[in-house]
C-alpha positions as CSV (number, residue, x, y, z in Angstrom):
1,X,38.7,93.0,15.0
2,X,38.3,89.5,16.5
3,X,42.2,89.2,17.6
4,X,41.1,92.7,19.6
5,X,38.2,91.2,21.4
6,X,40.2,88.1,22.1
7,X,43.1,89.9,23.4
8,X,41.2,92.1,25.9
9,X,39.3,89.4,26.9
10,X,42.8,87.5,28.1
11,X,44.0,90.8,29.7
12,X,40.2,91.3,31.5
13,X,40.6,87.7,32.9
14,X,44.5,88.2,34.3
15,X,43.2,91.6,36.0
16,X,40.9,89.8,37.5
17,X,42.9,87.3,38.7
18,X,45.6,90.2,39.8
19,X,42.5,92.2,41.7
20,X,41.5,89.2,43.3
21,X,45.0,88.5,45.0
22,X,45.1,92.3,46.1
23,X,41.1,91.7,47.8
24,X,39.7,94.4,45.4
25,X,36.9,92.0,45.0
26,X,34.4,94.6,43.2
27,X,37.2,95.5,40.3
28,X,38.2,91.4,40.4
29,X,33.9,90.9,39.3
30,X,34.0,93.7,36.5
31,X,37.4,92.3,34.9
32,X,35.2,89.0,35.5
33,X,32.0,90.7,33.7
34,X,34.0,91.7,31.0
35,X,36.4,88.8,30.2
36,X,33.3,86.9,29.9
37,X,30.9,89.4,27.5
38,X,34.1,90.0,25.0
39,X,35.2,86.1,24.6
40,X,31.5,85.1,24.1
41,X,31.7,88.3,21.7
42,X,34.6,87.2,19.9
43,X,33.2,83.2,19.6
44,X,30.3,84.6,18.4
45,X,31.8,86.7,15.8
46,X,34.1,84.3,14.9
47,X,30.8,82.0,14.6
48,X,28.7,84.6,12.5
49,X,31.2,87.1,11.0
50,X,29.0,90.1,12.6
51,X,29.2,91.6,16.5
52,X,26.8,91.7,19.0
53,X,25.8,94.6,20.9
54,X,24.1,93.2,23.7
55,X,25.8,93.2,27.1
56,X,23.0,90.3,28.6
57,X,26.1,87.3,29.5
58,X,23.5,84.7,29.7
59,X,21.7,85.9,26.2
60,X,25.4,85.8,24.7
61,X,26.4,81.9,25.9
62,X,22.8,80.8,24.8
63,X,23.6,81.8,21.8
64,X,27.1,80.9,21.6
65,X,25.8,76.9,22.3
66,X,22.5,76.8,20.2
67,X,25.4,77.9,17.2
68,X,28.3,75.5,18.4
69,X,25.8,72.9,19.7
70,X,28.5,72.6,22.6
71,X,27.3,70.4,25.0
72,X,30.1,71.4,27.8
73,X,29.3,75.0,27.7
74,X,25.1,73.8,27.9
75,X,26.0,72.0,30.8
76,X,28.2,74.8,32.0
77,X,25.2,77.1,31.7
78,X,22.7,74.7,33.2
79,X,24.6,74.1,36.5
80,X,25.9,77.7,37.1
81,X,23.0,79.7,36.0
82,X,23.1,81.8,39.5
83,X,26.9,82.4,39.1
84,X,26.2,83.5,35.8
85,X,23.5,86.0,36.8
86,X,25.4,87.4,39.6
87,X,28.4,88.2,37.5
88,X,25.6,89.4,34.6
89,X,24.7,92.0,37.3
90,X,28.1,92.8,38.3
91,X,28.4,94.8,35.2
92,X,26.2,97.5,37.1
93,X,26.7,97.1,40.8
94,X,30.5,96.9,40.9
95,X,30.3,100.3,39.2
96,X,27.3,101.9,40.3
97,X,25.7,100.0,43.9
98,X,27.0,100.6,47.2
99,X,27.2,96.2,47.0
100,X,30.3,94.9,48.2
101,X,31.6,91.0,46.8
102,X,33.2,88.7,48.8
103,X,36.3,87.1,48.2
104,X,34.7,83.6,47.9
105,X,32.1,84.9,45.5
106,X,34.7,86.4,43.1
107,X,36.5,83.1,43.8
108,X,33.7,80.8,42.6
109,X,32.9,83.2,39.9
110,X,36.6,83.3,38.3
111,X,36.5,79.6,38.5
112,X,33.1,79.1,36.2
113,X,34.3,81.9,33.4
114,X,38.1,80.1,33.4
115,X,35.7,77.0,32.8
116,X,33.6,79.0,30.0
117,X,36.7,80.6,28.4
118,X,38.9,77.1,28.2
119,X,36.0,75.6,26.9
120,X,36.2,78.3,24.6
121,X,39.6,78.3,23.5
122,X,40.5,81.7,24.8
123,X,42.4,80.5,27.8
């Protein structure tokens, strides 16, 4: 089950990348969304043996460093809190909201969750 969540996570992230390149910015922020949700779900599980359901990105890091007491992905969280929240909304509006992101949003986004996901050990 954990192999599963780490493996989609990977492929989430290189779509991402991929959509960025092609300036499909809105696809680029859900691959984004979810690269970040499964490899915090797969830490966590891998932490605790059980699977969250919650799709909250900034619920599932907090937990992910009061567990590991990892001090890089604290400090991670602490200086990119916005990013965070903007890709934590992402989930809806690049679906759902007539909201358009720009390339240097999704660029400065990819950049915190490959951050988050080396830290992480899934990159």
């Amino acid at each position: 089950m954990a192999e599963y969540l780490r493996e989609n996570a990977v492929d989430f992230f290189e779509e991402a990348e991929e959509n960025l390149r092609k300036g499909k910015y809105n696809l680029a922020m859900f691959n984004l969304e979810q690269a970040l949700q499964l490899s915090l779900k797969y830490t966590l599980y891998q932490l605790t043996d059980g699977l969250e359901k919650t799709y909250d990105i900034k619920k599932l890091l907090s937990q992910v460093v009061e567990l590991s007491k990892n001090k890089e992905l604290e400090k991670i969280m602490r200086e990119e809190y916005v990013v965070l929240d903007v890709l934590e909304q992402s989930y809806i509006a690049s679906r759902y909201l007539p909201y358009k992101y720009d390339k240097n949003t999704v660029e400065k986004t990819l950049n915190v969750v490959r951050g988050i996901l080396h830290v992480l050990g899934i990159i």
